[in-house]
C-alpha positions, -999 to +999 in steps of 0.1 A: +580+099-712+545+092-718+515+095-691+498+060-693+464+057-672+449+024-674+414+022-687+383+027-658+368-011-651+335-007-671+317-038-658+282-026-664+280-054-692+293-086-676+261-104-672+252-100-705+290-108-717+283-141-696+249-146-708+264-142-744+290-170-734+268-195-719+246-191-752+278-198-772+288-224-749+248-245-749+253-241-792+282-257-791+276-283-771+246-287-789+265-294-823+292-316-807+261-334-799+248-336-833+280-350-844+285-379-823+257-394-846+283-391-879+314-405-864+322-444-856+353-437-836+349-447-796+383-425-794+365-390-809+326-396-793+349-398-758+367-368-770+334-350-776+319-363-742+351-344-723+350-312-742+314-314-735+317-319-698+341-293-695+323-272-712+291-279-686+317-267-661+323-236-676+288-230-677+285-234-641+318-209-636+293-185-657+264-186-640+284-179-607+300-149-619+265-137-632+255-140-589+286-125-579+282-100-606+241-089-595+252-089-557+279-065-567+260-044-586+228-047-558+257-035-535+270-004-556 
């Protein structure tokens, strides 16, 4: 039988992880933007205006694990 150890929990990068994602996240928004001026379909500018509003949320679900992430590391 082998000895499995699970890997440490490295989290010295998470806020930067996170700030990569929100990045990501504000560019793509961005572009689903941008394409709401080539389409004519009421059906896909409401599909855009969803994904887009989720994707808002998910930004704010970032930005709170960047706080809980600097407390954590203010506390260690």
């Amino acid at each position: 039988m082998t000895n499995h150890r699970p890997n440490p929990d490295d989290r010295s990068d998470n806020v930067e992880k996170l700030q990569n994602m929100i990045h990501h996240t504000i560019e793509n928004m961005e572009r689903a933007e941008e394409s709401m001026a080539y389409t004519d379909s009421e059906e896909q500018l409401e599909k855009i205006k969803e994904k887009n509003e989720r994707r808002r949320q998910s930004i704010e679900g970032f930005r709170n694990e960047i706080k809980d992430e600097a407390s954590n590391q203010q506390t260690e």
